[in-house]
N, C-alpha and C positions, 0 to 999 in steps of 0.2 A: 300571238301571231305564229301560224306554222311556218316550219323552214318551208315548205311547196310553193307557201305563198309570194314567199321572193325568189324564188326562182321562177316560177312561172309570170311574175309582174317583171322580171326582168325581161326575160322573152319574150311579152307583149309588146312590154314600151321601144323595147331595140327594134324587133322587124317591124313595128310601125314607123320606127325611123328612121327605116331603109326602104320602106315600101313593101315590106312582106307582107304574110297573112300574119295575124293573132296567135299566140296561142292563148291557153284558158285562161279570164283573168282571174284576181281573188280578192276573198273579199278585207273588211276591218283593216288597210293600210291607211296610215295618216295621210292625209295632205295637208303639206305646207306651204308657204310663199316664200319668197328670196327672203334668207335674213331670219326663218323665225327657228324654233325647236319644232319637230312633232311629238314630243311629249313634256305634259305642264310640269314644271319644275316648283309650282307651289313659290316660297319664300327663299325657295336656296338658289344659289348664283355659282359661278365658276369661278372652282380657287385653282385651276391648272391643268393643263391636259396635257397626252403624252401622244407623239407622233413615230408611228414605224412602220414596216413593211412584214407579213406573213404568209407563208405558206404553209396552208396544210388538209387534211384529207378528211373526207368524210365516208366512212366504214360501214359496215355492220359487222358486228361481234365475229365472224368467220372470215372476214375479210374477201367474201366473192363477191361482194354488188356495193354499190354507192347509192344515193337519192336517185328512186326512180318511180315506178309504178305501183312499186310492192310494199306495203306499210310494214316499218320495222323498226327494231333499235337500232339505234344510229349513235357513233362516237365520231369526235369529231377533235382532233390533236393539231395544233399549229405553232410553229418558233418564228422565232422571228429572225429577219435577214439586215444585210448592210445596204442600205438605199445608196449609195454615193461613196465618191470615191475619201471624201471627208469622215463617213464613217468607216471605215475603211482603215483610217488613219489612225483615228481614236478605238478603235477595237470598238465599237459599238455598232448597236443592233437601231438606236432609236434616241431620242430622245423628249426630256418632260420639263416643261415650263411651269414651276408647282409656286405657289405661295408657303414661305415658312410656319405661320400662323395658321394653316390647316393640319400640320403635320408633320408636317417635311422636314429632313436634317440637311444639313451639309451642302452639295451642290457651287454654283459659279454665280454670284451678286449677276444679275441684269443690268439693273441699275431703276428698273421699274417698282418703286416700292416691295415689297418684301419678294417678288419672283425670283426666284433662283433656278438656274437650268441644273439637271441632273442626266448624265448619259449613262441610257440603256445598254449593259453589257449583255443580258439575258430576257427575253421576252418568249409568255408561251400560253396555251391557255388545253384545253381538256375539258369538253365538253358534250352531253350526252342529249336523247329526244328522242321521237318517236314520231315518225312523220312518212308521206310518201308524195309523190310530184303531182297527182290526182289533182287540177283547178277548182277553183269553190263553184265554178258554175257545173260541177260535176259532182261534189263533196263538198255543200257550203256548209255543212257541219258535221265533225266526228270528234267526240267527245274521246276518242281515246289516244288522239295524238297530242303530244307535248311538244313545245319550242326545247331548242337547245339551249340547255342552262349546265352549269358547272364552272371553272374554277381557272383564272386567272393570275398569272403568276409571273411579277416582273424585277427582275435584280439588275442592280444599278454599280457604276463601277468602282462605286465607293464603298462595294460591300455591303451596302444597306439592301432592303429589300421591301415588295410589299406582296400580301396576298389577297384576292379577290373573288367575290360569288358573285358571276353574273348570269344572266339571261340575253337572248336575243330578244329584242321590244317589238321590232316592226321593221318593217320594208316603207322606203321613203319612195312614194309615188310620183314626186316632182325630180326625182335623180333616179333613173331607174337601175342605177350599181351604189348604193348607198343603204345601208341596216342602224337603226339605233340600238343602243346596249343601256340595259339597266342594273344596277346591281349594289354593293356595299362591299369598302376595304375592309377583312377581317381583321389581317395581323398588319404589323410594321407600319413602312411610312405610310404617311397618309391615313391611318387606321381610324375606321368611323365614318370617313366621309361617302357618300353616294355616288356610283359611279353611273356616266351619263355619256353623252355624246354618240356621235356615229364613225363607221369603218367603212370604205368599200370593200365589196364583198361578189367575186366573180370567179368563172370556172377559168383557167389552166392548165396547162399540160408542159412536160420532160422535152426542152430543149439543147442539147448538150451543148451549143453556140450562143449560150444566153448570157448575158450581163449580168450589172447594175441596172437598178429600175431603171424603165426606160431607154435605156441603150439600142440601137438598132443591130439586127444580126446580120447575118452573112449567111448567102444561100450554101450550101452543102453538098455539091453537085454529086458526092458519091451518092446523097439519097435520092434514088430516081423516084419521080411524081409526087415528091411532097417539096414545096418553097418555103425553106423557114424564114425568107425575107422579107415572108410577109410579116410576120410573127412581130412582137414589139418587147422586147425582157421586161419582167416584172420583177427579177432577182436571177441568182446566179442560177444558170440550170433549168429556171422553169420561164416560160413567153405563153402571151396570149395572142389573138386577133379579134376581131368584129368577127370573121365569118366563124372563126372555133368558137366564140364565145356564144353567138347565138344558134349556131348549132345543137350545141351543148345545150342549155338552156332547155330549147325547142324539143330535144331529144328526150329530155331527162322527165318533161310534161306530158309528152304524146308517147310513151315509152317504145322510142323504134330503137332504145340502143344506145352506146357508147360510139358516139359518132367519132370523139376526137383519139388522140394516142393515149394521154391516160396511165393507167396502172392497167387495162386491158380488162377491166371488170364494167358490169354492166352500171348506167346510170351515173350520174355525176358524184367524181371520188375525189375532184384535186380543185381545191379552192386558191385563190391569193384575196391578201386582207391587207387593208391599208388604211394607215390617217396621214393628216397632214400633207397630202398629195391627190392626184386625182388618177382616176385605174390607166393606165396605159392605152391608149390605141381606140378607145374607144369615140373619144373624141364627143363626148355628152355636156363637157362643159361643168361638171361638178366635181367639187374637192373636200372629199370628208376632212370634218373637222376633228377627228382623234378622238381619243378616250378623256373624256373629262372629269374632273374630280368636284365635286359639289358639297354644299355649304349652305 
C-alpha cells in the first residue's frame, strides 16, 4: 500500500463528510467492520501494545517539497511527545501494556496475569519510500513506488529498550485517519515478536499556542487573518483542524500546493501519529489501537 493512498482515502472519506467534493480515491485499502483487524494475523494473538503521541515530517533527501505530485524519495523521521499532563510528570513520552512471557523485563505488576506496564521515556521511528499523491483512479499501478518501511526505535525508563523493522500495511477505510503497521522486533525487549496494530496518521502544522493533546488554544490577536482557536493541540507546538487537515490532504492529491503554514515547502511535510487515543478535532469517532506486539 502506497503512502498516496492514505492520503488521498483520507481526503475523500473527510469532504464526504462534510459535504465536499472527492478527491481521487485509491485502490487495495482493507475494509473492516467494528471490532475486527484488517490484516489476518494467522495463529498469533496480542501479547501488548504500546500507546503514544508523534510528530514528524515527511521530506525528500533536499529537504524542498513533501508528498505531492512529484514521485520521489521520501524520508520520513517522528519522536514522540507527552500526551498529558500525567506524562508530564513521569518524564514519559508514552506508554506499553506488554506481557512478561513475550519478552518483556521489568516494568509495574497490572495485576492482570503476566501484564506489566512499562513507560515510554524515548519513542521515534525513521523511515523511508518512494511515493507521490497521484489517486489510483489516475495511477492504479506503478510498479516503482514503495510504502514507507524502516526502523523503529522505543526506550523505556528503565533503561531497557527495543528495536524495530517496520512497514506501513495499509490505509483503514472504515476510519478514514487510521494506517496499520507490520513489522518484526529485531533487538531488546520484546525481541522476535511481530509487530501489528494501527496509528492515526494526519497532516499538522507549527502552533506556538499549542499544548498537550487535545488542549484548546487561544486565538493570537497579534496574528491578523489566521484563528488559531480554531486549531485543536495535538502536542506541544504543533495543532491541527478539520478544515487544515483536509485541505492539506486535498492539496497534497490535486497538487495546488502547500495550503497550510507548514515548513513552507510544497506538498504534505508535517504529520502527527497517535495510538491509544483518537486524532483531535476531527471528530470521525475512531481511536487507534497503538502498536501491538504479536505472538
Amino acid at each position: 500500500m502506497q503512502l498516496k493512498s492514505k492520503i488521498a482515502g483520507s481526503a475523500m472519506a473527510m469532504a464526504l463528510a462534510l459535504g465536499m467534493s472527492a478527491a481521487p480515491a485509491f485502490a487495495g485499502a482493507p475494509v473492516v467492520a467494528t471490532g475486527e483487524v484488517a490484516y489476518d494475523q494467522g495463529t498469533m494473538s496480542s501479547r501488548g501494545n504500546c500507546s503514544t503521541i508523534a510528530i514528524g515530517t515527511i521530506l525528500n533527501g533536499a529537504k524542498t517539497s513533501g508528498l505531492g505530485l512529484t514521485e520521489q524519495a521520501l524520508t520520513s523521521s517522528s519522536k514522540g511527545y507527552a500526551r498529558n499532563s500525567t506524562d508530564v510528570s513521569a518524564a514519559r513520552v508514552g506508554q506499553c501494556a506488554v506481557e512478561t512471557s513475550a519478552g518483556f523485563s521489568g516494568g509495574t505488576p497490572t495485576g492482570f496475569g503476566e501484564y506489566v506496564n512499562k513507560d515510554v521515556a524515548k519513542f521515534g521511528t525513521k523511515l523511508t519510500g518512494i511515493s507521490d499523491c497521484l489517486g489510483a483512479a489516475l495511477e492504479p499501478v506503478d510498479l516503482d513506488e514503495r510504502p514507507l518501511t524502516g526502523k523503529l526505535s522505543i526506550g523505556f525508563t528503565d533503561a531497557s529498550k527495543l528495536d524495530a523493522y517496520i512497514r506501513i500495511q495499509g490505509f483503514d477505510t472504515a476510519a478514514a485517519d487510521k494506517v496499520w503497521l507490520t513489522g518484526i522486533v529485531a533487538k531488546g525487549e520484546g525481541v522476535g515478536t511481530t509487530i501489528g496494530g494501527n496509528v492515526w496518521f494526519n497532516p499538522v502544522t507549527k502552533i506556538k499556542g499549542a499544548g498537550l493533546y487535545g488542549t484548546a488554544i487561544v486565538d493570537d490577536v497579534k496574528t491578523v487573518g489566521f484563528d488559531e482557536s480554531t486549531f485543536t493541540s495535538v502536542a506541544p507546538g504543533y495543532a491541527t483542524s478539520v478544515g487544515f487537515t483536509i485541505g492539506e490532504a486535498i492539496a497534497c492529491s490535486t497538487g495546488t500546493g502547500d495550503v497550510g503554514l507548514g515548513y513552507g515547502v510544497p506538498g504534505l511535510d508535517l504529520i502527527g501519529l497517535g495510538g491509544g487515543s483518537a486524532f483531535p478535532s476531527l471528530g470521525l469517532g475512531s481511536t487507534a489501537a497503538g502498536i501491538q506486539f504479536l505472538l
